[in-house]
N, C-alpha and C positions, 0 to 999 in steps of 0.2 A: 622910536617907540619900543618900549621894552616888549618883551616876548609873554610873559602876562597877560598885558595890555591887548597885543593883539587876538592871541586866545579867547579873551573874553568877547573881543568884536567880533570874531569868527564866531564864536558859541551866538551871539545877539542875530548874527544877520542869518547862523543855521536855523536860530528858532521863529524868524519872519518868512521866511521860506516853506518851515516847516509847517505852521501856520497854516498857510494856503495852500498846503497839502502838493507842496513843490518838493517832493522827497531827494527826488534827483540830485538836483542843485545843493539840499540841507545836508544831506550827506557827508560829502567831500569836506564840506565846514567844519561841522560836528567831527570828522575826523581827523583834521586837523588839528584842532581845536585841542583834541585829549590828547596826541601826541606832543603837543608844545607844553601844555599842561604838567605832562607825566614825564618829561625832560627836566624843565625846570623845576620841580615841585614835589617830585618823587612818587610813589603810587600809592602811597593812603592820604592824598590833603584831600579835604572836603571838596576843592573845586574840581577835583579828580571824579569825586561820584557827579556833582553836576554833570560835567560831559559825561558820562558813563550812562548818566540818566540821561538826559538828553539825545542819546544815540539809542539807546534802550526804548525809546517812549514812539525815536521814529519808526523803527522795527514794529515795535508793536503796532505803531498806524499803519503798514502795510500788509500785516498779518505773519509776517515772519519772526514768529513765536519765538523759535529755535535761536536765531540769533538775538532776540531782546531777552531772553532771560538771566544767560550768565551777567550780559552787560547789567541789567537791574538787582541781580544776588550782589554781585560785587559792589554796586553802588552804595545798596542797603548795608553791605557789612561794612564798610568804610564810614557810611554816617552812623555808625551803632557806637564802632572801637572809637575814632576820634569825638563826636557830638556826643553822644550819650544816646541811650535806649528811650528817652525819653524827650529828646529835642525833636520842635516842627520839623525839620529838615528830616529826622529819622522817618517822621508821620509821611512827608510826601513819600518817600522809598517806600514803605510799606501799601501805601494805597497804588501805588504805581503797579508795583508786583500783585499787589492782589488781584488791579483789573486784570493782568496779565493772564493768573488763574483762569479766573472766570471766565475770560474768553477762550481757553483751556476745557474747562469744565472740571477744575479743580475748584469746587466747593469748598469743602472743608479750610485748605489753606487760606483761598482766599477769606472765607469767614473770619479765620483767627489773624490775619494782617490788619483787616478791618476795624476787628474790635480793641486791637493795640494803637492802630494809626486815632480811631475816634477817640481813645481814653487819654492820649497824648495832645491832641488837640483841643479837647474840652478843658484838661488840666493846663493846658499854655495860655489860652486865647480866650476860654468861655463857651459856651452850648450854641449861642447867637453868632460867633465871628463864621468870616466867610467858610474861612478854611473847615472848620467842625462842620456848617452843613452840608460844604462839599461830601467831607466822607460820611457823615449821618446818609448821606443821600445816598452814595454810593454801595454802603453798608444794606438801606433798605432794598436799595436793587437785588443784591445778589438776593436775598431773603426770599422777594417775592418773583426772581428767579426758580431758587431753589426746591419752593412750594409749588410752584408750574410741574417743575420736573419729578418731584412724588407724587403729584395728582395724574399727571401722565403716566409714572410708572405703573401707581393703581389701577389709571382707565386697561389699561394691556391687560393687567392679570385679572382684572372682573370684565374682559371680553373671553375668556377661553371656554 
């Protein structure tokens, strides 16, 4: 089996694990996976941010922030320079990082990943494909996030 091949099966079985929130296990896979990757393959091919994202994405489902960001900056800049600023694959990195934000409580940025990942999405796929409402949806979250937290900020200052 070429080294590739297996990478890719390691990446498949990290994201059935990951899946069912077996981080433990997905782990060791997913970091396999980008090492055999970033061997054969060098460190900007697009399957390079796949595992980068895929190790990024579990990070962030455990809340270890800190370690999912660089993995998802670099993912995103890897699908920007090779893919284009404007390929789906750029869209997933952008909405990945944005949730990322958000659970952050970086607003703003993530607002502006948002509105690049939906404009890339709408523009590849259409307003109706899965992918656009995914981030349509995600885009309305933060939003009416965001109005929670000025409405709160306001309830504070018209209690003093």
């Amino acid at each position: 089996m070429a080294e590739t091949e297996a990478a890719f099966l390691l990446s498949q079985a990290g994201y059935y694990l990951h899946d069912r929130a077996r981080y433990g296990e997905a782990e060791p896979l997913y970091r396999r996976a980008l090492a055999i990757r970033e061997q054969e393959l060098g460190a900007s091919h697009p399957n390079i941010a796949s595992s980068l994202n895929n190790l990024g994405m579990l990070y962030y489902a455990q809340g270890k922030h800190g370690e999912a960001e660089p993995l998802l900056r670099r993912a995103l800049a890897i699908r920007e320079q090779e893919l284009g600023a404007s390929h789906p694959d750029t869209a997933l990195s952008l909405n990945n990082l944005a949730a990322l934000y958000q659970a952050q409580g970086k607003y703003g940025e993530a607002e502006s990943l948002l509105k690049r990942a939906l404009t890339i999405c709408e523009q590849a796929f259409g307003q109706e494909h899965p992918s656009s409402r995914l981030v349509r949806r995600n885009y309305t979250d933060l939003l009416q996030e965001m109005e929670k937290g000025r409405k709160k900020a306001w309830w504070r200052r018209g209690r003093k």
